[in-house]
C-alpha positions as CSV (number, residue, x, y, z in Angstrom):
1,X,-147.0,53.3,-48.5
2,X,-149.1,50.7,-50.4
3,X,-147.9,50.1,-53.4
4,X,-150.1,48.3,-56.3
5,X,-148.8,47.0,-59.5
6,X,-152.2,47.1,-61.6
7,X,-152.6,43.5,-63.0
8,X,-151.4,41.9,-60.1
9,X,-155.1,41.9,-58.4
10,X,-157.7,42.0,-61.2
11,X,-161.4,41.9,-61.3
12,X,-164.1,40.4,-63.2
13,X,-167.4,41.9,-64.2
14,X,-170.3,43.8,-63.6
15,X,-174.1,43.7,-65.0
16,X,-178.0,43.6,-64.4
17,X,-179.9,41.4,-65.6
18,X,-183.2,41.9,-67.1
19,X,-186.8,39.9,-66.4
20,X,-186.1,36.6,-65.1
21,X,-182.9,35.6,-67.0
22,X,-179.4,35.6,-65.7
23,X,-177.0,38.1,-67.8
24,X,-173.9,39.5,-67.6
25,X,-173.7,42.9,-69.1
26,X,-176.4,46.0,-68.3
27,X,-175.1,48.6,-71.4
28,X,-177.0,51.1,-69.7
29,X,-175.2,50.8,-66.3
30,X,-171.8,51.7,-64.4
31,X,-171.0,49.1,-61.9
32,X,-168.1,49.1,-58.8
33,X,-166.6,46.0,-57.5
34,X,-163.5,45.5,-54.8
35,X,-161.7,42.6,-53.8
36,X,-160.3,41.5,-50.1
37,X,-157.6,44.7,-49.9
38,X,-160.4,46.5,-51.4
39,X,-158.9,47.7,-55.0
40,X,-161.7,49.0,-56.7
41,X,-162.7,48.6,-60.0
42,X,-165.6,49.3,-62.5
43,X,-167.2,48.2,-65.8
44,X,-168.6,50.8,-68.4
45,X,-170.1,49.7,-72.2
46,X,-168.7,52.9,-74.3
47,X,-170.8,51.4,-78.0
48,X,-173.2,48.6,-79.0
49,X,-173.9,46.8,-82.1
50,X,-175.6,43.8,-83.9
51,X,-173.5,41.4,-86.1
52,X,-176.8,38.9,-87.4
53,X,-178.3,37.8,-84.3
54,X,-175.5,38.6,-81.6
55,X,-175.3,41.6,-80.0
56,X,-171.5,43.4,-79.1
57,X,-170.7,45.5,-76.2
58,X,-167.1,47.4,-76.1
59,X,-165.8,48.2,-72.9
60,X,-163.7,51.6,-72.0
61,X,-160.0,51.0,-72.8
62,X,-157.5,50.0,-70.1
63,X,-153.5,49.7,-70.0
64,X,-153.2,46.3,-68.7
65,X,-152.0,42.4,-69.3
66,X,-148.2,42.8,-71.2
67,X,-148.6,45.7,-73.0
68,X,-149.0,47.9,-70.2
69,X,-148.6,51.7,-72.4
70,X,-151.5,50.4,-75.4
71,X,-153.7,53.8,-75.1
72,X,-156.6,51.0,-77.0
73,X,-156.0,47.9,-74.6
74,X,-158.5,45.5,-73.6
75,X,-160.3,46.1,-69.8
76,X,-160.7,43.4,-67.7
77,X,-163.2,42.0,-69.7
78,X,-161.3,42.3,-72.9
79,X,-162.1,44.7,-75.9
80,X,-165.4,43.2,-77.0
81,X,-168.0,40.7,-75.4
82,X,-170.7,39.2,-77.7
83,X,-174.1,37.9,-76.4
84,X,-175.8,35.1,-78.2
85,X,-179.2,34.7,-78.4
86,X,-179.4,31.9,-75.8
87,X,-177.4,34.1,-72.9
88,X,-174.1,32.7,-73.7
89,X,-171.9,35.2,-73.4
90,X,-168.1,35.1,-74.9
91,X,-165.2,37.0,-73.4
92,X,-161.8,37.8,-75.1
93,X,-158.5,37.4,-73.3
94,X,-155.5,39.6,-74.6
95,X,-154.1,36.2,-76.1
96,X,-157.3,36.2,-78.5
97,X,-158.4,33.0,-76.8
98,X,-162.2,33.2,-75.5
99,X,-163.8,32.9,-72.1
100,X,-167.3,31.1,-72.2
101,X,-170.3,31.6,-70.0
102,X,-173.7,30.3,-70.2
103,X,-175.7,32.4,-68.3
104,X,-179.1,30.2,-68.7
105,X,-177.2,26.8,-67.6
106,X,-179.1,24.3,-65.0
107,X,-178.0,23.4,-61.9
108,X,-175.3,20.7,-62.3
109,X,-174.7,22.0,-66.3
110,X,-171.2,21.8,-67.3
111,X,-169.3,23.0,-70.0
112,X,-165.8,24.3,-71.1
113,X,-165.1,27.9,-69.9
114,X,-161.3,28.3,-70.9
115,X,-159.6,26.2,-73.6
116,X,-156.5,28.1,-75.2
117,X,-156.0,24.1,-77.2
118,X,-152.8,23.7,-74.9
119,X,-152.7,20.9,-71.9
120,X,-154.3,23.4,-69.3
121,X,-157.9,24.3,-70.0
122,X,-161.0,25.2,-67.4
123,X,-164.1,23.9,-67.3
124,X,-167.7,25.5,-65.2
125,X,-170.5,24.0,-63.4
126,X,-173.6,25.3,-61.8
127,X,-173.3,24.5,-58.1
128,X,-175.6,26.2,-56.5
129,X,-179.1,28.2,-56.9
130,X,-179.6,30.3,-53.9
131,X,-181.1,33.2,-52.6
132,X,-178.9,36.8,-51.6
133,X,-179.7,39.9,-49.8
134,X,-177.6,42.2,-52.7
135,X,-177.7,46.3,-52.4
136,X,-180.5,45.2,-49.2
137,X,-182.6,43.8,-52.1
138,X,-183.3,40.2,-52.0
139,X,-182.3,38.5,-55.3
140,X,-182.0,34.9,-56.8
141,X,-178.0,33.8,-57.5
142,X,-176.2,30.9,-59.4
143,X,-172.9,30.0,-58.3
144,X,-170.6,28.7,-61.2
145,X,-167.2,26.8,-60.1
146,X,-164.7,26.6,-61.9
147,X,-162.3,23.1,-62.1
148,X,-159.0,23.9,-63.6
149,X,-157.4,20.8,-65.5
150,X,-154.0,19.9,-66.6
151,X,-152.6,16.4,-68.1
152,X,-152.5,14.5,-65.3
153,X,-156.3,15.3,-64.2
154,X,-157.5,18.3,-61.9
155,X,-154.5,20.9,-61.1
156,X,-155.0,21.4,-57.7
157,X,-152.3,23.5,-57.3
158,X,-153.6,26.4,-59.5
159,X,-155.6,29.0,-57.3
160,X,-158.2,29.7,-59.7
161,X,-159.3,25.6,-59.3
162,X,-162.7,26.3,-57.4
163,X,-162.4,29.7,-57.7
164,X,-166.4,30.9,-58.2
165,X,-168.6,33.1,-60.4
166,X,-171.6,34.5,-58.7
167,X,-174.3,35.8,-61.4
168,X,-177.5,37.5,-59.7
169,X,-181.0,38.1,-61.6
170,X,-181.8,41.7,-60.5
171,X,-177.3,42.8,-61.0
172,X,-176.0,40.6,-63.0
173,X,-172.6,39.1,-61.9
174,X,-172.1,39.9,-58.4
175,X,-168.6,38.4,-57.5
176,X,-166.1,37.7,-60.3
177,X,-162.5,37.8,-61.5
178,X,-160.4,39.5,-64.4
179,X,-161.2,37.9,-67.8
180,X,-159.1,39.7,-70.2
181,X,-156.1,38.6,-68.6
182,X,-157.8,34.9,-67.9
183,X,-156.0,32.4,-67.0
184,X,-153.5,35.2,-66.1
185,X,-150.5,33.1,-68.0
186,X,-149.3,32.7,-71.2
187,X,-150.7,29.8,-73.6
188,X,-149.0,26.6,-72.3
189,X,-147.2,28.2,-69.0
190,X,-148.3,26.1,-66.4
191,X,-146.9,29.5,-63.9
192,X,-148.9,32.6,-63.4
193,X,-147.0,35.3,-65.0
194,X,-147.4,37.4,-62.2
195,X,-146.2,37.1,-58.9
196,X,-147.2,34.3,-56.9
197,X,-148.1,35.9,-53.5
198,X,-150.5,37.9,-55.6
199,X,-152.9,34.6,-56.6
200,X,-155.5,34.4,-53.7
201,X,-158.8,33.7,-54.6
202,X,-159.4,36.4,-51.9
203,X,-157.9,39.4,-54.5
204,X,-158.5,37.5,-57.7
205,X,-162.3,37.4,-57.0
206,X,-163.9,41.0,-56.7
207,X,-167.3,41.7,-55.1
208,X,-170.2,44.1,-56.2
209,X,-169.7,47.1,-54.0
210,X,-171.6,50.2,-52.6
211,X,-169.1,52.6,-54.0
212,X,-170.9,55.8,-54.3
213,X,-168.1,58.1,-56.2
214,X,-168.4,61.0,-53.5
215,X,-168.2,64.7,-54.7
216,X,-165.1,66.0,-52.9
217,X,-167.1,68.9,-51.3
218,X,-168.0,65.8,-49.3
219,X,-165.1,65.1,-47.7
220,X,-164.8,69.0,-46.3
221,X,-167.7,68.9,-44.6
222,X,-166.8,71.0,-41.6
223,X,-169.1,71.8,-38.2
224,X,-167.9,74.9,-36.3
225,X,-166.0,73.6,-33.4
226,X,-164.3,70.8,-35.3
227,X,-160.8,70.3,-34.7
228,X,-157.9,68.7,-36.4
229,X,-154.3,67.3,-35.2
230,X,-152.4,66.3,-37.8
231,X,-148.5,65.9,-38.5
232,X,-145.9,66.7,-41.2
233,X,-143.1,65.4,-42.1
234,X,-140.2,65.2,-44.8
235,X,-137.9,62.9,-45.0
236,X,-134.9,63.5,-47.2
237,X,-130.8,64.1,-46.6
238,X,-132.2,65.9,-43.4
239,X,-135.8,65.4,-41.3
240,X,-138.2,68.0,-40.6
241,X,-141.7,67.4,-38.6
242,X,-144.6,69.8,-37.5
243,X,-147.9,69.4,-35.7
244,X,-150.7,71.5,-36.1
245,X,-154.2,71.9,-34.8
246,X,-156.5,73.1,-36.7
247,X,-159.8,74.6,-35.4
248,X,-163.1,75.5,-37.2
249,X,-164.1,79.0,-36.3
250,X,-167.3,80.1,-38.5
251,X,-169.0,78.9,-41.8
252,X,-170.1,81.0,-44.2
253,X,-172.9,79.2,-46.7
254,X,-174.6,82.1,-48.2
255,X,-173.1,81.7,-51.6
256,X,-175.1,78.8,-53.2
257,X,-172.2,77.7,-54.7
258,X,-169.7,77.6,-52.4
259,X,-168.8,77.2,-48.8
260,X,-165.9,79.1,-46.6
261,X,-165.0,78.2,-43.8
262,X,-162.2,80.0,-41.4
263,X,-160.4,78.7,-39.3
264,X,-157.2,79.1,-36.9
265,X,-154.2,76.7,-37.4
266,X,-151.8,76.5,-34.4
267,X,-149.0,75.2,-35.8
268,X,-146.0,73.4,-33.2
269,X,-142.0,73.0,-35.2
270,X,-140.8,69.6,-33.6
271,X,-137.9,69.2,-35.7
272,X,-135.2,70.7,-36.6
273,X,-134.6,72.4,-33.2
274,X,-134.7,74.8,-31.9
275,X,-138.5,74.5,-32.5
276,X,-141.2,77.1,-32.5
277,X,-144.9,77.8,-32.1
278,X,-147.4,80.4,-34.2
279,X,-150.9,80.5,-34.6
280,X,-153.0,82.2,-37.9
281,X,-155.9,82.5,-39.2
282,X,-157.5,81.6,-42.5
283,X,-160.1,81.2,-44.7
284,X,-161.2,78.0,-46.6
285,X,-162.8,77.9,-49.9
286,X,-164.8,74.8,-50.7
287,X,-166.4,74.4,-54.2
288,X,-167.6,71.8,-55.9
289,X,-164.5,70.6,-58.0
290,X,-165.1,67.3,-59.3
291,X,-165.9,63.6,-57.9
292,X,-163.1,61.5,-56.3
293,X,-163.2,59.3,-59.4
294,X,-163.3,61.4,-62.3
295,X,-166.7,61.1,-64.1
296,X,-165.1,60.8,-67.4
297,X,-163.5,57.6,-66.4
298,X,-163.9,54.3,-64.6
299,X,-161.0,52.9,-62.8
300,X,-158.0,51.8,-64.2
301,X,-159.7,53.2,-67.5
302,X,-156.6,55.1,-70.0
303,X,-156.1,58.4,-69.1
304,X,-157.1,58.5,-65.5
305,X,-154.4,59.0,-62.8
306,X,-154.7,56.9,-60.0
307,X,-155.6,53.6,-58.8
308,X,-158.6,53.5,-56.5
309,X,-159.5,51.7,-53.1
310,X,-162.6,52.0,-51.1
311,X,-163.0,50.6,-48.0
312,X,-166.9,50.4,-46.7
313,X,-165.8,48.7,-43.5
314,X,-163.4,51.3,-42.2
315,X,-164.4,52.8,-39.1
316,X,-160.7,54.7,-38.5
317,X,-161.7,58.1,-36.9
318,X,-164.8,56.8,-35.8
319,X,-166.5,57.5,-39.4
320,X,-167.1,54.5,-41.3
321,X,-165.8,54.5,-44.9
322,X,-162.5,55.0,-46.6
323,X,-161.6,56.4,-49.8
324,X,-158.2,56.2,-51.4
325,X,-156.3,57.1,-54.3
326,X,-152.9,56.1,-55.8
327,X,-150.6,57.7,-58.6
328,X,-150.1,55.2,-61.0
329,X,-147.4,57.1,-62.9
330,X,-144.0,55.8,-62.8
331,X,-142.3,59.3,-63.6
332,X,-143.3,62.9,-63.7
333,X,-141.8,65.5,-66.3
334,X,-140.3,68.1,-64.1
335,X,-141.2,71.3,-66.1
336,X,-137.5,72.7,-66.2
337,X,-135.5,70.0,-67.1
338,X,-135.5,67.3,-69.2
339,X,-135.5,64.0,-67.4
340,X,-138.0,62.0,-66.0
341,X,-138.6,62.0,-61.8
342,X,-140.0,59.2,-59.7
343,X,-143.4,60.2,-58.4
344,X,-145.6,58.3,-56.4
345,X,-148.6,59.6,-54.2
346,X,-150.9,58.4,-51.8
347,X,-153.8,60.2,-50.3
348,X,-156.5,58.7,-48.3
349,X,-160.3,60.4,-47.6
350,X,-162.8,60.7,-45.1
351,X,-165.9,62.0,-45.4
352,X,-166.1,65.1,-42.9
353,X,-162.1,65.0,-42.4
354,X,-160.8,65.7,-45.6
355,X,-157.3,64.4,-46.1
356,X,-156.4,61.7,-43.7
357,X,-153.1,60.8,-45.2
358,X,-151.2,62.5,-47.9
359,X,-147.7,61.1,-48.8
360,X,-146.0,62.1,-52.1
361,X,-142.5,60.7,-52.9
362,X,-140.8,62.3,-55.6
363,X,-137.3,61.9,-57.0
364,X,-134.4,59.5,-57.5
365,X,-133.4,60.7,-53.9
366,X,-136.0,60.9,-53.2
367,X,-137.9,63.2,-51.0
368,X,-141.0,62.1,-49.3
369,X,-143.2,64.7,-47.7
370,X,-146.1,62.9,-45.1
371,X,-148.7,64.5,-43.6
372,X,-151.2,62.0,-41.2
373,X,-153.8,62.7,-39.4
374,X,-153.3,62.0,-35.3
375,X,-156.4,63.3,-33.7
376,X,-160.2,64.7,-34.4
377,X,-163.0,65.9,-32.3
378,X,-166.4,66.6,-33.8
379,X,-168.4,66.7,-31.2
380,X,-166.5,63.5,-29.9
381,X,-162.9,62.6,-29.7
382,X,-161.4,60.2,-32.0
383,X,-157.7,58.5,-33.0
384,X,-154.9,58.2,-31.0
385,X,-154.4,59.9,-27.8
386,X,-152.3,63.3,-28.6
387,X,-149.3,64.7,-26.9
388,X,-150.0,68.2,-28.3
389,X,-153.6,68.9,-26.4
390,X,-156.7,69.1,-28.3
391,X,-159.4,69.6,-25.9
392,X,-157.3,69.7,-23.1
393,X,-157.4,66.5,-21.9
394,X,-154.3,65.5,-23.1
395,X,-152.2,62.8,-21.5
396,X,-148.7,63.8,-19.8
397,X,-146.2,64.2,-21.3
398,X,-142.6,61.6,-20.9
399,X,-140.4,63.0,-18.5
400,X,-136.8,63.2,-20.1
401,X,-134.0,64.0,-18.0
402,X,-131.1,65.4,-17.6
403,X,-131.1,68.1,-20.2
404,X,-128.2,68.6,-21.2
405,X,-127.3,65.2,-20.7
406,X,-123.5,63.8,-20.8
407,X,-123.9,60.5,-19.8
408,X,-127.7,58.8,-18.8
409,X,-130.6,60.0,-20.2
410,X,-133.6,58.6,-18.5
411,X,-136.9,58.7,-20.1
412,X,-139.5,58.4,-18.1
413,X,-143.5,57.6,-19.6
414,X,-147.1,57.1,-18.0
415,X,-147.6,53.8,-19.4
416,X,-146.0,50.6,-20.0
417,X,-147.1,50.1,-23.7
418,X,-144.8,48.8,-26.5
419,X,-142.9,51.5,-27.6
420,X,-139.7,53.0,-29.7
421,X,-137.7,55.4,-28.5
422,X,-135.5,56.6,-31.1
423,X,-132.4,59.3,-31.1
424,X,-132.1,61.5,-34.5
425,X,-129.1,63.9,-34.8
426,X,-129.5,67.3,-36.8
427,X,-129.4,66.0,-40.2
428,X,-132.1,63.4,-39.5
429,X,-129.3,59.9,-38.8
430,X,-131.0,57.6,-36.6
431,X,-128.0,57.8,-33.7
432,X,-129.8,55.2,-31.3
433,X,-132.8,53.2,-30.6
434,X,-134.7,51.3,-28.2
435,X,-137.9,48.9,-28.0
436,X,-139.3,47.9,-24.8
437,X,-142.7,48.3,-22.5
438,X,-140.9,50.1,-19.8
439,X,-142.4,52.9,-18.0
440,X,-138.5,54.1,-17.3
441,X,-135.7,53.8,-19.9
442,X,-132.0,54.7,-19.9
443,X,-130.1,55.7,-22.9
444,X,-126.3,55.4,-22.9
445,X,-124.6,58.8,-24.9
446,X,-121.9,58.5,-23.1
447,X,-120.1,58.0,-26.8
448,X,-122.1,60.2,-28.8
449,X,-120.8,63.0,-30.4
450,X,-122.0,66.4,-28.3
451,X,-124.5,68.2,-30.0
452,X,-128.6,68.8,-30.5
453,X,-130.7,66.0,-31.1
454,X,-134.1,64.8,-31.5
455,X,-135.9,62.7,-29.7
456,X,-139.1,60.4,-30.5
457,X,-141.0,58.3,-28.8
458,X,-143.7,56.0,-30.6
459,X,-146.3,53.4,-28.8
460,X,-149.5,52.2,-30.1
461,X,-152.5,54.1,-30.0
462,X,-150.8,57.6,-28.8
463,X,-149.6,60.0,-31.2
464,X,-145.8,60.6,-31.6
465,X,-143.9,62.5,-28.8
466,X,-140.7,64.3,-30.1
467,X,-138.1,66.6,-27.8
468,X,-134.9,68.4,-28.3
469,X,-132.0,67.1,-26.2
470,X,-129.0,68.4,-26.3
471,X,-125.6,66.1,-25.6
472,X,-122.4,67.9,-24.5
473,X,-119.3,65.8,-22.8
């Protein structure tokens, strides 16, 4: 599960500009960005006023920098931006010190874009006039690079030296980084004050994106015939896994407002043995129930739930496009106790498949429950080959003999792929396990303990194969 600590990758900005000059910040528009492990993250103007001839925009609140639970802190670019008449435009860090950009600077202009008065300070130069095909518009860019100094001269050893700020004429900055946090330390600490792995230019800088902040009736959009093979597991003090295929039978549209669609689920116990089969039927009711992000609030924003990634070059399932969403609460109040749980959930969309991946750990145990998605066909097959058939086409299955087995238990599969064969007894103990690109494997139980146990067998691009085997001496 990915994990994200929310000001370890930060963002900077998003705008239009208006006519022919360079700006930062379009009031009147909501813009996405993402960086290289595509964190999204968005810019909003809540109020505007005039103080003589500047103008002030504030941003939407955040919980960010080191006060992390401040329901009124600063977003990523601080609680207030002023414009001055000559398209400078001045950020504020959480440290009160001020970020400086000059929007109307020449090619080759310089100037000082970070000085907190300690011996590290930053200064920007216009490197580059070019020419960008942005949103499949063609619009005009200025690059800015930033120099980061220290005592000795130029501190080559900080990663946002020659990071760059890309401003466009028709949107405004189009690739950026986080500037209420800037220079993401303390005044006078020449360290970062987060975690070092973390500072890559590649998730410091974010990029304008195509983010389109789906409906969620999108991602349920079903054909009759579709089919589904998914997996579920829970992993706790003891394991339990089921597959089921789920098949799209009829759609009903004929309410304007909502959709149904029913559907039989055919569902496969793998674990704990002795497993079972059962098919039913039901009906599913899709309405439109919101947007993935909701429209009240931009990521990260106070009072939303998750942290958000979308990924435009995903192609997983053969549809291009992933959207993902992470709960960015610590604990969760159980409703009949008085303590605080552990919660932490990750669930990943596609558009036309619905839930991907859905895993929710909750718990000082804890309990994590995992559903994934293995196999679809919509008219074509996609994922990893399956072991439980979905069009039946399905390759065969590993030969596992003897059963019972006392001494050698051979394993026999049609390929020759990397793979894991692992031995679970009944309360879900790995007992044994193996790793090797052998078509025929022997396992040794000679010394363990009689009884029922499951076995898995994992290898790349095939979905898990489990069994029952019983040991008896």
């Amino acid at each position: 599960m990915k994990l994200f600590i929310p000001f370890l990758f930060l963002l900077f900005s998003a705008s239009v500009c208006n006519g022919q000059n360079y700006r930062c910040i379009d009031p009147t528009i909501k813009r996405y960005f993402t960086n290289d492990i595509y964190y999204l993250k968005g810019i909003r103007i809540d109020s505007v006023r005039t103080a003589g001839t500047d103008t002030i925009y504030y941003p939407f609140h955040s919980y960010r920098g080191d006060v992390m639970l401040d329901s009124a802190g600063a977003s990523w670019v601080g609680k207030k931006i002023i414009i001055k008449p000559d398209g400078t435009t001045l950020f504020f860090t959480q440290y009160g010190d001020t970020v400086v950009i000059k929007t109307q600077a020449a090619l080759s202009d310089s100037w000082r874009f970070f000085d907190d008065t300690s011996q590290y300070y930053y200064t920007a130069t216009v490197t580059k006039l070019d020419t960008a095909t942005i949103a499949s518009v063609i619009d005009s860019i200025k690059v800015i690079t930033l120099t980061s100094y220290k005592t000795t001269g130029i501190n080559t050893g900080d990663a946002l030296n020659n990071i760059k700020l890309v401003l466009s004429k028709a949107h405004g900055i189009y690739r950026g980084f986080d500037l209420g946090v800037f220079p993401y330390r303390k005044p006078d600490y020449l360290l970062s004050s987060f975690t070092n792995s973390s500072m890559t230019k590649g998730n410091l800088s974010f990029t304008l994106s195509d983010f389109d902040n789906p409906h969620y009736y999108e991602f349920d959009d079903y054909n009759v015939g579709d089919r589904f093979l998914s997996e579920f597991l829970v992993d706790h003090q003891y394991m339990y896994a089921t597959q089921t295929l789920i098949t799209i039978d009829a759609e009903d549209s004929t309410n304007p407002s909502t959709i149904e669609y029913s559907r039989t689920l055919c569902n496969q116990q793998l674990y704990p043995p002795p497993g079972g089969t059962g098919v039913h039927n039901d009906t599913l009711t899709i309405t439109d129930t919101g947007r993935f992000i909701d429209t009240l609030y931009m990521p990260e924003e106070w009072g939303t739930n998750f942290f958000y990634y979308y990924n435009p070059n995903d192609i997983s399932f053969c549809i291009t496009g992933l959207y993902e969403q992470i709960l960015n609460r610590i604990t969760y109040p159980w409703p009949t106790v008085n303590n605080f749980e552990p919660n932490q959930k990750d669930i990943q969309y596609k558009k036309g498949l619905g839930k991907i991946f859905y895993e929710w750990t909750i718990g000082s145990g804890p309990v994590t429950y995992t559903t994934t998605m293995l196999r679809v066909y919509k008219g074509y097959l996609c994922g990893p080959m399956p072991y439980l058939d979905i069009t039946n086409n399905s390759i065969p299955k590993p030969s596992i003999y003897p059963n019972p087995a006392s001494d050698i238990l051979y394993v026999n599969t049609s390929n020759s792929n990397n793979k894991s064969i692992s031995l679970y007894n009944i309360t879900g103990q790995l007992v044994s396990q193996k790793e090797n690109n052998k078509q025929r494997e022997t396992i040794d139980v000679s010394n363990i303990q009689s009884g029922i146990y499951l076995l898995r067998i994992t290898e790349k691009d095939i979905a898990p194969y489990q069994q029952t085997i019983t040991i008896v001496h």
